[in-house]
N, C-alpha and C positions, 0 to 999 in steps of 0.2 A: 460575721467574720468568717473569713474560711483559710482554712489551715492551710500552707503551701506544702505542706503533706500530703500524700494520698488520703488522707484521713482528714477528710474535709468535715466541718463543725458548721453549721448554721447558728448565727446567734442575734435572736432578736432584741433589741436593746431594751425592750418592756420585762425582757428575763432577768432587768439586772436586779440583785436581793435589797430587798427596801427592808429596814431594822420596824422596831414597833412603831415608831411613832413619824420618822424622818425619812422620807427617797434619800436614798444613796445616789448624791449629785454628783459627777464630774462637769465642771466646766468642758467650752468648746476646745481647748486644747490639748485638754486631759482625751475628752471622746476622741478628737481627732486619731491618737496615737490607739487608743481601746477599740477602736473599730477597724483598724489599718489590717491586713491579712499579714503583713510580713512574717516569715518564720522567726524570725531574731529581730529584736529591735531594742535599737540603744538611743537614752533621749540623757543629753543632758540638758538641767535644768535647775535654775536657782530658785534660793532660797525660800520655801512657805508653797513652791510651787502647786502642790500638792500630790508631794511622789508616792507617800505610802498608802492616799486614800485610791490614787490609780491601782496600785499595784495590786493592793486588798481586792479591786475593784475586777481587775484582769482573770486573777485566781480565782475569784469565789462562782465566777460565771464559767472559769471550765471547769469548775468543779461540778458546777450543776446541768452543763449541756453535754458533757461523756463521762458518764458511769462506769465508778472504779476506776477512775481515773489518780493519781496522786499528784500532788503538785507543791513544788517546797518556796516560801519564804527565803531568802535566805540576807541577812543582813551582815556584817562586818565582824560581830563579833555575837554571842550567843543570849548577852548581855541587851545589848541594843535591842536585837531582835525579841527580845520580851519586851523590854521597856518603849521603844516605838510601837511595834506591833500586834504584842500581843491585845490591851485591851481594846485598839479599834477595831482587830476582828471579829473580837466575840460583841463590840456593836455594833456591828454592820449581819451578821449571819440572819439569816430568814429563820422566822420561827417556822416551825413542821417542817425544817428542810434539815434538822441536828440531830445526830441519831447520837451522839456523844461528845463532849470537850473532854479532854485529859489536862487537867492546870501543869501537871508535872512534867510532861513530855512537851508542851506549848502545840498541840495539839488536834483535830477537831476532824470526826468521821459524819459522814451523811446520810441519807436514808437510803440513798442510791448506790450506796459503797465508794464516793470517791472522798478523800481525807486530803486535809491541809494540814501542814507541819511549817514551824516556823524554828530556824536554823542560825547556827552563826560559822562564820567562814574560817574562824578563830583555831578551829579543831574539820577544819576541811575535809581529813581521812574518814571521820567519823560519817561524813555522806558516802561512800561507798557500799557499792553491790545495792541498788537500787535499781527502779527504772519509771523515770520519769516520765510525767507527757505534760510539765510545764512546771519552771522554773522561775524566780525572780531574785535577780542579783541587785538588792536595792542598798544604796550608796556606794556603789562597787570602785569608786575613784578612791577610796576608803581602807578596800581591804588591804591587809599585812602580803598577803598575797596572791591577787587574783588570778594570775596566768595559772598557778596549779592549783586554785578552787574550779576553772572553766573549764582548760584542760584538760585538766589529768583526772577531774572527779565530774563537773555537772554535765559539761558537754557528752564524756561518753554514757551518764546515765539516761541520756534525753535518745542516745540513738536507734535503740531498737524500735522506738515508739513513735519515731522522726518528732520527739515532743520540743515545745516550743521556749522560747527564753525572751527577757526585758531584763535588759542593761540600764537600771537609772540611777542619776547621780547627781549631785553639784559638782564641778567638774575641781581639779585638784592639780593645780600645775599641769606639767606638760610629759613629766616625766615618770611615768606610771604605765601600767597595763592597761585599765581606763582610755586614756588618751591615744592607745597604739591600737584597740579594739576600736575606737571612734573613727579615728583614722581607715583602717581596714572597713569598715562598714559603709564606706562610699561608696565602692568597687565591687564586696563580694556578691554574687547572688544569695539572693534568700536572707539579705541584710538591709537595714534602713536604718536610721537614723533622723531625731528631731533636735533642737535646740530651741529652749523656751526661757526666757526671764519669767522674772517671779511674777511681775506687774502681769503678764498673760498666763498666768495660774490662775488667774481670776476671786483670789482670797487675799491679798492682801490690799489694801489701799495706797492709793496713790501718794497722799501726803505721808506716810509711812516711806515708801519708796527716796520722797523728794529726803528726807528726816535723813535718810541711812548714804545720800548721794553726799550731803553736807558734811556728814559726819567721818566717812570712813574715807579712806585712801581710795586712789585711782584703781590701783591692782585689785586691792580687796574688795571695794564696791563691782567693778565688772566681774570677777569674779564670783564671789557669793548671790548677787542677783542679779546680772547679766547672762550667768552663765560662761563666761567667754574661757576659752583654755587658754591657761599664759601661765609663767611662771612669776609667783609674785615678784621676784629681784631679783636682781642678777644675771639675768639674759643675756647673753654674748650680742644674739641676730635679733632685736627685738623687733626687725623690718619684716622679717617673714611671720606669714600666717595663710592660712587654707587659701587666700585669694593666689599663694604662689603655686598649689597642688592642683594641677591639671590634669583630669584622666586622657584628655583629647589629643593631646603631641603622639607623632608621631616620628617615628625613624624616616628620613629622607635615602634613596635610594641614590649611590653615586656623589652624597655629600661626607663629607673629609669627618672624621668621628675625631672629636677634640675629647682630649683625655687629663686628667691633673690626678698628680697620684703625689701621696706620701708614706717613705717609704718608713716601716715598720716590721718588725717580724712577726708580731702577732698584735694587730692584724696588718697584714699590706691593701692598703686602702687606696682605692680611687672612681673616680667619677668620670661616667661615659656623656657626652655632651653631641649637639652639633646645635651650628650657629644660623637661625633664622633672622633675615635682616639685622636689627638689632637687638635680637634678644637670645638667649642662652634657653634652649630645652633640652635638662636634663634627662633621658632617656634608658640609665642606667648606672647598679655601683657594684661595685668588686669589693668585699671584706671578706678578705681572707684569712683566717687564724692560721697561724706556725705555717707560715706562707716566707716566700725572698720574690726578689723581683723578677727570676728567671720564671717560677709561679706565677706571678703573672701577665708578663709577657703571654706567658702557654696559655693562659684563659681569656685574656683578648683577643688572640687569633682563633680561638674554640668558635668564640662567641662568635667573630666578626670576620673570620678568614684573613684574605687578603684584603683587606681594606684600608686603603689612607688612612695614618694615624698621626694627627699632628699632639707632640705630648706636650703638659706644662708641668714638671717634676718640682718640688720640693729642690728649690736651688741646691742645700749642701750636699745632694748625689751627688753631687762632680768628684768628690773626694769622697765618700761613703762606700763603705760596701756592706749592704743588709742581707747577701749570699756569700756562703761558703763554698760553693762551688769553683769558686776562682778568683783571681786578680781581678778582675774587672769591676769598675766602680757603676753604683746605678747606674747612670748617665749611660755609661757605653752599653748598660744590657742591653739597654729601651733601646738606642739605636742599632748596636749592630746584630744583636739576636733578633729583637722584634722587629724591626726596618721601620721604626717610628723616627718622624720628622718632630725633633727635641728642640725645645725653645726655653731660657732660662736667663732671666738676668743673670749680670756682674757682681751685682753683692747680694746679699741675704734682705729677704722683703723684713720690715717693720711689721711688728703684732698689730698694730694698731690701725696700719696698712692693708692688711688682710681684712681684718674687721669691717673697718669702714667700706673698703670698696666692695665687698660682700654685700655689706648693707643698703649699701648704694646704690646697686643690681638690684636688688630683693625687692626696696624700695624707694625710690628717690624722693627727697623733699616735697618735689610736687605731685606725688602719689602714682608717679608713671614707675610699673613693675615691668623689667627686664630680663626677669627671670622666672620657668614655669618649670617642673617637678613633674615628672609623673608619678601615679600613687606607687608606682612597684617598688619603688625606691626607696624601700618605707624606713629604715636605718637611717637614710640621711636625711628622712624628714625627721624620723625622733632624734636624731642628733641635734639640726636645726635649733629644734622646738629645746631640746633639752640642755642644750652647754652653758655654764653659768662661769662668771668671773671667781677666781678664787677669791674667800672673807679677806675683806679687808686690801685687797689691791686693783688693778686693772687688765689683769694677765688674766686670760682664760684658763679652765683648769686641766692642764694637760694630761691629766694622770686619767680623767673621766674617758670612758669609751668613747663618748659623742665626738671627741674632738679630732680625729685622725679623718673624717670623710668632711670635717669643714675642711680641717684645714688641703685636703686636696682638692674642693670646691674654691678655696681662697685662691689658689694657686693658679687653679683654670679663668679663674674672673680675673684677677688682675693679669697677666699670660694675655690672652683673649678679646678681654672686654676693654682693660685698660682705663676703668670708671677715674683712676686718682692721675692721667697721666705719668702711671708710674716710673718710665724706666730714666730715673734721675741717679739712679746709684753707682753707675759706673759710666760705662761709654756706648750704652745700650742693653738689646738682646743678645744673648748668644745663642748661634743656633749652629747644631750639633747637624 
């Protein structure tokens, strides 16, 4: 393997530590990801897969091919991290290769000077002022809170040493840091990413598998050993999924930028589009906090200059005013300050309305997808992913972040697409 660091590692896989009696096995899928050079890698992976014997597996090998090196465990809570890990450590380490275990500290230095320490995410500050040269975020879909375990504490401890990190997990709904790093790790360099069910962890048995498809529910079966990101219930868009996230779209030069916005003060939210035959590629989003609409007016013409702008507004601007700056209701900002061509039904769209024809775009009955996403967009794919109906009704839950860039993505689909035949509500479109 070699480090996408300057600090290149050779590592033979006959160096991996065999305990007294048993090779320390990984299956072909486990190796696949242990042998991969990426600097960062995130897998997730169900149930039994075998995440902590990879992980042990990962560590103990740079431990023994760069001297003095440190390298942390780190699990969800500090608890866990004893209880899963600590006693497969100490039976997987090479004999003559342990200069000391510490039971109290969860522990363990080498002849060479490099030590493993095994961590909980739990007490996160408590990792600071280190410097790492390799990391393991295991069950990280898990943590209470991973964005400032990564952050704010592992990431900058890994930098001086360009030291390396493994993101694994069973994945955890959709609405997590987990899911938003999985996401990001399509696109960044120096990131990869695997998904594996448990049945290709190569430990559990098939009839086990078949036992647990019978037994358990659709979400919670694909999820726990499928691996698949989804929220167990309550999905708003349950049409979308990664097959909508297209890194390939691009901007069309001289084509009309179709826009759906809704308007809010914090945030004013909207979605940058243009129209390929028949399908909708997302290209861009606007979330702006303690923003009005003349705000963003000003950061569509930043973005796009002068460029055709055909809008699909959040029908009640006609009478709204989400700016103090004047009289003027949204509807007229977009038109007469921004010089956008405004299109709006007569009456107010149906929740249900929006929903469906979203979904319908996303994906239709016969699995024809009408609509592609670029990863930059990443807000309005965890929106997507993340908006649930509120307990106990069929109303989305407005009060949630995610919901102000569907619903200006509802607005551009039906406006645009027009999936439900929508404009029944009055006497047409209005256009401003």
């Amino acid at each position: 393997m070699t480090n996408s660091s300057s600090r290149s590692v050779v590592v033979d896989i006959e160096t991996l530590p065999r305990n007294r009696a048993v090779p320390l096995m990984l299956k072909p899928a486990a190796m696949d990801i242990f042998t991969d050079s990426t600097r960062y890698k995130v897998v997730g992976a169900g149930r039994r897969f075998g995440k902590t014997r990879l992980s042990l597996a990962w560590l103990l090998h740079g431990a023994m091919v760069q001297p003095g090196s440190l390298n942390y465990y780190v699990a969800p809570t500090y608890r866990a991290a004893k209880t899963i890990a600590w006693t497969a450590l100490k039976d997987l380490l090479p004999e003559g290769f342990v200069k000391s275990k510490h039971e109290s500290e969860l522990a363990v230095e080498f002849q060479n000077g490099s030590k493993i320490a095994l961590k909980g995410a739990d007490s996160a500050d408590t990792l600071r002022g280190v410097s790492l040269d390799a990391c393991v975020l295991d069950e990280a879909a898990f943590f209470k809170d991973l964005e400032n375990a990564w952050q704010a504490v592992l990431r900058p401890a890994l930098a001086d040493k360009a030291g390396r990190a493994l993101f694994i997990s069973t994945p955890n709904g959709l609405s997590n840091a987990f899911a938003d790093i999985w996401e990001m790790s399509m696109t960044e360099p120096d990131w990869k990413r695997w998904s594996f069910t448990t049945i290709d962890g190569g430990w559990v048995p098939q009839a086990e598998i078949d036992a647990a498809r019978r037994t358990l529910s659709k979400e919670l079966f694909e999820q726990e050993f499928l691996a698949s990101f989804m929220n167990m219930a309550g999905c708003v868009y349950k049409s979308f999924s990664d097959q909508n996230v297209e890194p390939d779209i691009e901007d069309m030069d001289g084509s009309v930028l179709l826009l759906g916005c809704d308007f809010n003060v914090n945030p004013m939210s909207a979605i940058g589009a243009i129209r390929v035959g028949n399908q909708l590629h997302i290209i861009d989003e606007f979330y702006l906090p303690n923003s009005n609409t003349y705000d963003l007016v000003a950061e569509v013409r930043l973005r796009y200059g002068n460029r055709a702008v055909k809008c699909f507004p959040d029908p009640t601007g006609r009478a709204r005013k989400s700016s103090s700056q004047g009289q003027e209701t949204d509807h007229t900002i977009l038109k007469k300050v921004g010089g956008f061509h405004v299109v709006v039904p007569s009456g107010v769209y149906a929740v249900k309305d929006k929903i469906n024809g979203l979904n319908t775009v996303l994906k239709a009955a016969d699995g024809t997808r009408r609509m592609f996403i670029h990863p930059r967009c990443k807000m309005l794919i965890r929106s997507l992913r993340g908006l649930q109906y509120k307990e106990g009704t069929q109303l989305p839950d407005q009060a949630s972040d995610f919901s102000h860039l569907c619903d200006a993505l509802g607005y551009l689909v039906l406006g645009e697409m027009n999936p439900l035949k929508r404009w029944t509500l009055g006497k047409g479109p209005d256009v401003y």
